[in-house]
DRENDO-1510 file (C-alpha; in Angstrom, 1 decimal, always signed):
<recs>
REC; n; res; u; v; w
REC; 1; UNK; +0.0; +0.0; +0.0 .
REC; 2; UNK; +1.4; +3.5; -0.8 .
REC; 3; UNK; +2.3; +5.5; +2.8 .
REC; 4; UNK; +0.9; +8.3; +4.3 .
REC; 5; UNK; +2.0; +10.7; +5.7 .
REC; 6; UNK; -0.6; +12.8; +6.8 .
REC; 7; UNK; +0.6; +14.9; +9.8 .
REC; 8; UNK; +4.1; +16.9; +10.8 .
REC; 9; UNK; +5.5; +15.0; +13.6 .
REC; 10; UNK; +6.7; +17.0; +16.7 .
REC; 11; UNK; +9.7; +13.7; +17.0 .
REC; 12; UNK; +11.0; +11.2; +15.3 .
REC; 13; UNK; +11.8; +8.0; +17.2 .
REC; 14; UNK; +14.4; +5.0; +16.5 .
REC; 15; UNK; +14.1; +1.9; +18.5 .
REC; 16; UNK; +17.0; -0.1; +19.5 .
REC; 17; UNK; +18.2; -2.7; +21.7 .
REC; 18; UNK; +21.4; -0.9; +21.8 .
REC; 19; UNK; +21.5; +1.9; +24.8 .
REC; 20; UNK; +24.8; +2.8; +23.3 .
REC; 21; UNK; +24.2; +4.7; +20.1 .
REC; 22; UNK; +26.0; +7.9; +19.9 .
REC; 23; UNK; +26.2; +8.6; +15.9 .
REC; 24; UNK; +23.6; +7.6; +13.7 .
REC; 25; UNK; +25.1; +7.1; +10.0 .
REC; 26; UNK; +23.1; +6.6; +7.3 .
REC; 27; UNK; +23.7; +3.0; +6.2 .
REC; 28; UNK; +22.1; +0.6; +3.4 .
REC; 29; UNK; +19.4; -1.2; +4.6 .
REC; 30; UNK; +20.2; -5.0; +4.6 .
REC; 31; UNK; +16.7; -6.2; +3.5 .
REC; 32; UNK; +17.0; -3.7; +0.9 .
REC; 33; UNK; +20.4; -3.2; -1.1 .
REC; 34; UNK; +18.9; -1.1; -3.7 .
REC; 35; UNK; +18.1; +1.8; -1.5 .
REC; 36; UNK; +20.7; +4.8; -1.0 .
REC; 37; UNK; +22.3; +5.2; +2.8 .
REC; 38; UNK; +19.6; +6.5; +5.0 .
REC; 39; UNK; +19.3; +7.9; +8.9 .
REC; 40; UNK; +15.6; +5.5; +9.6 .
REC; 41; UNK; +13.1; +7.5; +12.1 .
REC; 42; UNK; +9.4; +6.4; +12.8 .
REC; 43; UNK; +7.0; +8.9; +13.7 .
REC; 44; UNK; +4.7; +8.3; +17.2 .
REC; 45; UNK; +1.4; +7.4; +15.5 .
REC; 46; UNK; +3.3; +4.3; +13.8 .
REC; 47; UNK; +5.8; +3.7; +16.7 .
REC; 48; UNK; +3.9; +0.9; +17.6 .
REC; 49; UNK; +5.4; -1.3; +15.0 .
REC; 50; UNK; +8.6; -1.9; +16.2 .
REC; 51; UNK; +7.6; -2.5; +20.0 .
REC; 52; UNK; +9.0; -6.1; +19.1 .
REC; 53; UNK; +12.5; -7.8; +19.7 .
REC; 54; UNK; +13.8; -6.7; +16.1 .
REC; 55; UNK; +14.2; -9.7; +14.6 .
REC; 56; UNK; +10.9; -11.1; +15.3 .
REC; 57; UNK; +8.1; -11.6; +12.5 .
REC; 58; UNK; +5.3; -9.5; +13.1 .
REC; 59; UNK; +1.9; -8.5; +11.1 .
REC; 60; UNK; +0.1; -5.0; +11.8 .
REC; 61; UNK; -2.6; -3.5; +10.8 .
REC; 62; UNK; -5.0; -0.5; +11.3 .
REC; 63; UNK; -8.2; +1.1; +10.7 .
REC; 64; UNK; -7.1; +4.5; +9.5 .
REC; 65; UNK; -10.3; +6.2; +11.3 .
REC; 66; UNK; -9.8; +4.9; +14.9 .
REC; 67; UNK; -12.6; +3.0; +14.6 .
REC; 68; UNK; -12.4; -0.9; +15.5 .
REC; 69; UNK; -9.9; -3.2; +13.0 .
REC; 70; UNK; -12.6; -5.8; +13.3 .
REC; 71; UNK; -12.9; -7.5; +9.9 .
REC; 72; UNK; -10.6; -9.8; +10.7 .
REC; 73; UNK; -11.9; -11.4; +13.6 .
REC; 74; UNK; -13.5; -9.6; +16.8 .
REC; 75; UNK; -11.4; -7.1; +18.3 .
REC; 76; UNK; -12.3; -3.2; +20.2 .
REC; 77; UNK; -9.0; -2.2; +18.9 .
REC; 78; UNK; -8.1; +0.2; +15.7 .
REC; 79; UNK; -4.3; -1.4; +16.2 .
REC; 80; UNK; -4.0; -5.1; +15.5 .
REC; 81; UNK; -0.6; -7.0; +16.0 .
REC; 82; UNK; +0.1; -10.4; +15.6 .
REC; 83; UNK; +3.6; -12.6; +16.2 .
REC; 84; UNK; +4.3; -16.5; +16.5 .
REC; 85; UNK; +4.5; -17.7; +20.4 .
REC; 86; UNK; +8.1; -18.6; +20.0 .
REC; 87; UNK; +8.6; -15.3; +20.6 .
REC; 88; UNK; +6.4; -14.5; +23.8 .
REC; 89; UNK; +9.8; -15.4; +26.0 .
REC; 90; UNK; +12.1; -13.1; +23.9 .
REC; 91; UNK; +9.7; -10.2; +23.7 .
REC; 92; UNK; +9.6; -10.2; +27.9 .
REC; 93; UNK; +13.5; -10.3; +27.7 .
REC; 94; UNK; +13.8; -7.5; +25.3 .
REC; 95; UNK; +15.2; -4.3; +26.4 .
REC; 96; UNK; +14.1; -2.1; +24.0 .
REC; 97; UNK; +15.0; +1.9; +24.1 .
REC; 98; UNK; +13.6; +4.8; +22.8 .
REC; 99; UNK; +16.1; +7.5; +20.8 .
REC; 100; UNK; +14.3; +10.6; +20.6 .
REC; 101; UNK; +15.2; +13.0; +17.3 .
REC; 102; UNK; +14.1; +16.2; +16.1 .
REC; 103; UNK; +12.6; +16.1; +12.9 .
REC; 104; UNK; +14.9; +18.7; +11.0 .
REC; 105; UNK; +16.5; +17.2; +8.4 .
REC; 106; UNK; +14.4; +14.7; +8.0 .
REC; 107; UNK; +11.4; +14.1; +5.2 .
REC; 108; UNK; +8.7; +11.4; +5.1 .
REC; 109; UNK; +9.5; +8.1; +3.4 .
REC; 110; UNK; +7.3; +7.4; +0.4 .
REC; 111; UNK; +7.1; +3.7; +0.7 .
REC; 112; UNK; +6.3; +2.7; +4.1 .
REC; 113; UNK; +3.5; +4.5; +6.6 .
REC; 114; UNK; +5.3; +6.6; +9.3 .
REC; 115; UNK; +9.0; +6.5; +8.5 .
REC; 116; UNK; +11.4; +9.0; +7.8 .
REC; 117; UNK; +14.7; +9.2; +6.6 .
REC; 118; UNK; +18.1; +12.1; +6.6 .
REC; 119; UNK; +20.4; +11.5; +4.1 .
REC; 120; UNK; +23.1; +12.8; +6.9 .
REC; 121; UNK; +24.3; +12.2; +10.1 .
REC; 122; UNK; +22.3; +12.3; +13.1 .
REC; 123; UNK; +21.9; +12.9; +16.8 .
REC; 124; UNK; +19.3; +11.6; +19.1 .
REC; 125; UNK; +18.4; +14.4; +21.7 .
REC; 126; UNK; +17.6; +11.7; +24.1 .
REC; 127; UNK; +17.6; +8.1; +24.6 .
REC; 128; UNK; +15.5; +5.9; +27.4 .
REC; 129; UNK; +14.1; +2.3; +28.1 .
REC; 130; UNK; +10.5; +1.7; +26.6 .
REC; 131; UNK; +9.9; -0.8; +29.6 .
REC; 132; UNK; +7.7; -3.7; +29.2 .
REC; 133; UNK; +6.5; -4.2; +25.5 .
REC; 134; UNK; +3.4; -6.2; +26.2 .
REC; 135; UNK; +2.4; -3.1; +28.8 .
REC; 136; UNK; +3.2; -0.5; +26.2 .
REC; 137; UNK; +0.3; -2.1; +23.8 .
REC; 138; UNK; -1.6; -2.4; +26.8 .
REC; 139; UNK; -1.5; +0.9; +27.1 .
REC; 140; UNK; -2.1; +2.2; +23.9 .
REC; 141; UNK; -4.8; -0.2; +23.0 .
REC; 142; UNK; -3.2; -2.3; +20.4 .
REC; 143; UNK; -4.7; -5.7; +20.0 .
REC; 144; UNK; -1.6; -8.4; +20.4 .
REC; 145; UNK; -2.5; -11.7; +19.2 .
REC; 146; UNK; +0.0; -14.5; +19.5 .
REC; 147; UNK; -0.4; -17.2; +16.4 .
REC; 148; UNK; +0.6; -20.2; +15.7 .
REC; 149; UNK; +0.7; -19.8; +11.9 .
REC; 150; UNK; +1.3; -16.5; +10.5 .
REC; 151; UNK; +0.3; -17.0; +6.9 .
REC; 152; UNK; -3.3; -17.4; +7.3 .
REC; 153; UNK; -3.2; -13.6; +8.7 .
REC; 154; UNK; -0.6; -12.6; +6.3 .
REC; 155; UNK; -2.9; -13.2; +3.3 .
REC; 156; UNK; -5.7; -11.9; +5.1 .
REC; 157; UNK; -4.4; -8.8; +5.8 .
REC; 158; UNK; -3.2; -8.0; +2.0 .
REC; 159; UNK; -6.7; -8.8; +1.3 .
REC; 160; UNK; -8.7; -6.3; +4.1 .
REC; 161; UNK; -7.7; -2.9; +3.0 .
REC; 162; UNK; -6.7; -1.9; +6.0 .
REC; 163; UNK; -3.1; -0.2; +6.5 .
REC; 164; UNK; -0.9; -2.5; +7.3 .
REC; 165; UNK; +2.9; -3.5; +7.9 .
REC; 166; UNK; +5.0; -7.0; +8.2 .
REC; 167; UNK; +7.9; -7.2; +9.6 .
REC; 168; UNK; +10.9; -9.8; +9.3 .
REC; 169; UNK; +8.3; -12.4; +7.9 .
REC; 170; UNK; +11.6; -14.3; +6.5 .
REC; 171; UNK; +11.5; -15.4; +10.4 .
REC; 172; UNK; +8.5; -17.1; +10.1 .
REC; 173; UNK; +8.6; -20.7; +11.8 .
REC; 174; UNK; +8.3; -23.2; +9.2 .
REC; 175; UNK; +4.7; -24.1; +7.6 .
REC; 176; UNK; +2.8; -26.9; +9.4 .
REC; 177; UNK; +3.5; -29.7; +6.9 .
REC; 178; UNK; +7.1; -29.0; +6.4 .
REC; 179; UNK; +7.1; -26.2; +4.0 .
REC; 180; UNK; +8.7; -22.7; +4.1 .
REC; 181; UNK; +5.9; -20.7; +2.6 .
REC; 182; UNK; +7.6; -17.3; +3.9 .
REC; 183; UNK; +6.3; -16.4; -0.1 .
</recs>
């Protein structure tokens, strides 16, 4: 789906489980080769999407009005997230931080809802723990749904129309059956 960007942010955000980072340099994306060095920043309304251990496969999606994301099965929620149960234990473990960035020199990312990218250098005005990442989508009302088979969502999903992201689906546990069908 094409992005939208809709709204100025006030920040950008970066999550990390690295506390440490003192230069962000734009770098090539390693799940995308083709794209030019870029600084990556997330604005708050799409935040949500990375409130994961990073290398865990994840499906989101939204209604854009707010109202309930209920099409595909019951929920109260306009956030929906979904991720394999393999990966309840590591999302507890994670310690996941916040980096905090003005949004000066940065523009919105055509191809994915909320990012945004600087072709230079930059600094973080702040960095802090996020804290527990099944009590942050409390908190927000995001739906979290633990699956055990991705896929059925996955094509789902494409099919809904509603906004939606997946994330590191190459992580998917194999099929039932035997199969890879990461597709």
């Amino acid at each position: 789906m094409a992005a939208r960007h809709e709204h100025h942010p006030e920040h950008l955000w970066h999550y990390s489980e690295d506390p440490g980072i003192t230069r962000f340099v734009p770098h090539v994306p390693a799940t995308n080769p083709d794209q030019p060095p870029m600084v990556w920043a997330i604005d708050e309304v799409h935040a949500p999407l990375l409130w994961f251990p990073r290398d865990c496969p994840r499906i989101t999606f939204w209604s854009d009005d707010g109202s309930p994301a209920d099409r595909l099965g019951p929920t109260t929620a306009s956030r929906v997230h979904a991720m394999e149960p393999g990966w309840v234990g590591r999302m507890r473990a994670c310690r996941l931080f916040v980096y905090r960035f003005a949004v000066d020199g940065f523009r919105p990312w055509p191809d994915a809802d909320g990012y945004w990218v600087a072709d230079e250098e930059r600094a973080a005005l702040d960095v802090a723990p996020v804290g527990d990442l099944f009590e942050l989508h409390r908190q927000r009302g995001v739906e979290l749904r633990v699956l055990d088979d991705l896929r059925p969502l996955r094509d789902a999903v494409i099919e809904s129309g509603y906004r939606f992201s997946m994330t590191r689906m190459r992580n998917i546990s194999p099929a039932p059956g035997g199969g890879s069908g990461t597709g």
